[in-house]
N, C-alpha and C positions, 0 to 999 in steps of 0.2 A: 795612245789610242788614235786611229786614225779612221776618219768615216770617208769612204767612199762616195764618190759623185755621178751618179746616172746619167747616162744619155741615149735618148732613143730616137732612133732614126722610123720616119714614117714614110713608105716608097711601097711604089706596084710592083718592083723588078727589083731584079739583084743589083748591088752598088761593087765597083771595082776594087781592089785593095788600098789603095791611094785613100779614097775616101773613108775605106771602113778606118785605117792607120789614124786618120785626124781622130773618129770616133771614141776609140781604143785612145790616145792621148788624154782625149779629154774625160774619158773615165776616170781613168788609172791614174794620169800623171800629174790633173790639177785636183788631188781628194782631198788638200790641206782646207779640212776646217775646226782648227783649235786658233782658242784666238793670241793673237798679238799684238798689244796694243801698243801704239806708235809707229808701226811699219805697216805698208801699204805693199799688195800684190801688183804685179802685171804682168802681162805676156813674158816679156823682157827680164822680167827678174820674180819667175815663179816658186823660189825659194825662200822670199821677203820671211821674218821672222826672228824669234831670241834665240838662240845657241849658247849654253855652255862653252868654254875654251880651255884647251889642255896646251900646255907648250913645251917646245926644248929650245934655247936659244943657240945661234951658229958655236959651234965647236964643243958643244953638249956641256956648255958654264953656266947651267943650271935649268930649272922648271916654273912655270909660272900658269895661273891657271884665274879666270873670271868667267865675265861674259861679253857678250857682241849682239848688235840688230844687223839686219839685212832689211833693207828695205827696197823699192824703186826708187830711181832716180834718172827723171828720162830716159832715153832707149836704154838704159843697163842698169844696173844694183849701187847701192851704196849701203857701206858699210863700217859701221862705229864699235869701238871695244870700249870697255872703259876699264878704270882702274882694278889693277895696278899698271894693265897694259891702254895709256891711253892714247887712241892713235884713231885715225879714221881714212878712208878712201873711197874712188869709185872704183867700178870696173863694167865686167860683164859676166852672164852664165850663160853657157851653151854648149850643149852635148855633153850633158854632165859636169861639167867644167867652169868653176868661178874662178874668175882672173883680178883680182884688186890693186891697185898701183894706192900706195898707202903713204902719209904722213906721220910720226910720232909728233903729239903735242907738245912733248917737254921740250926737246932739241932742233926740234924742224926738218930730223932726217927723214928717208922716205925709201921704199923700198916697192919691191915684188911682192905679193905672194900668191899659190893659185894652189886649191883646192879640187880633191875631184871626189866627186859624191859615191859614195860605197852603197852596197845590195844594203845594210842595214839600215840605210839612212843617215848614217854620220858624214863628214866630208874629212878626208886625210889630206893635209897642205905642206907645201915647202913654202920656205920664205926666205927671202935674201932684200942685202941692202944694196940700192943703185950703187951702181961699183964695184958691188963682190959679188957676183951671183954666184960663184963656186962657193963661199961660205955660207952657207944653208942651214935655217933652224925648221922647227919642223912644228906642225898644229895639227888639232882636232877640234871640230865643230861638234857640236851635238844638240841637237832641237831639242828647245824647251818650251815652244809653241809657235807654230803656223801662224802669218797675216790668213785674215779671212778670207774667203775669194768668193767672186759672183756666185748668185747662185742660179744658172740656166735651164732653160727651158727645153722640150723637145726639141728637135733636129724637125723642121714641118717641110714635107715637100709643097714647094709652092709650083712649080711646072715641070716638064721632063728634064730630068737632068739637075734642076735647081733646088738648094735648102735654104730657111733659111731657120735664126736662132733667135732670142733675146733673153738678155743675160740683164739682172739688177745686183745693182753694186748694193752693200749695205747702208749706204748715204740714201739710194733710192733713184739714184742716177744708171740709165738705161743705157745696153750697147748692146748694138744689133750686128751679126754677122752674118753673110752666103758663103754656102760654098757649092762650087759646080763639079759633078761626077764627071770628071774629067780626069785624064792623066795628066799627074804634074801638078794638077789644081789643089791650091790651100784655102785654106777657110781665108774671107778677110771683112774686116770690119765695114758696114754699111751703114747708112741711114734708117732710123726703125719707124721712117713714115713710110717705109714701101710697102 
């Protein structure tokens, strides 16, 4: 189940497409609120959360299947499997696209692997080890709950042209963003004493 995330924009005039596009983002693409405890959301890594894991190892020498978190971790994700596959790494998500440069715990080898998020919500990955990237095993993610994420406020026009937001994290910690009906212009994090 997935619950969707409102956002309303309050304006005298029509908003260009650029702006209505952040809008529309923030509806649709951050509605993750099922919880997950241990992993933390953020911009940078809006997929934070448990996943199911389905595997084929390089040369199809067998199956292996657990679970993994995703979390943040500074500007990009990090991410943990555990046993029987224990291994961990950072990386990044972007344009659909998780990239994890990874260690296994047992032997200290370390590899690829990168993930791209399907219409159903699952992610389908290849994975190789530094050294062989033509030897390729192969994974499935599958969400077993969402990190929580802010839960924000109107879009409020404060002058021609300007929004602004505030968003409360579930700690209780406040983050305030504008954004300007401009072309080109993206939302970005402010001070929420303005």
């Amino acid at each position: 189940m997935r619950v969707a995330f409102e956002a309303h924009v309050e304006k005298r005039s029509c908003l260009p497409g650029l702006f209505l596009a952040v809008v529309l983002l923030l509806e649709t693409g951050f509605g993750f609120f099922l919880p997950a405890y241990g992993q933390t959301y953020s911009a940078a890594c809006p997929i934070a959360g448990r996943y199911s894991v389905m595997g084929r190892n390089p040369g199809a020498t067998g199956t292996y299947q657990g679970e993994a978190i995703i979390s943040a971790s500074g500007s990009g994700c990090y991410m943990k499997w555990f046993p029987p596959n224990a291994s961990e790494g950072t990386g990044s998500y972007s344009g659909g696209v998780l990239t994890i440069n990874f260690t296994f715990a047992a032997n200290g080898g370390s590899g690829v692997v990168k993930y791209t998020l399907t219409t159903t919500g699952e992610f389908q990955g290849v994975w190789w080890m530094n050294g062989s990237p033509n030897n390729q095993g192969s994974e499935t993610l599958r969400p077993i709950s969402l990190a929580p994420q802010p839960s924000c406020g109107a879009w409020n026009w404060q002058k021609e042209g300007v929004y602004f937001q505030v968003c409360v994290h579930d700690d209780g910690s406040r983050r305030c963003y504008e954004a300007v009906d401009a072309f080109g212009s993206n939302a970005k994090e402010v001070s929420c004493s303005q």
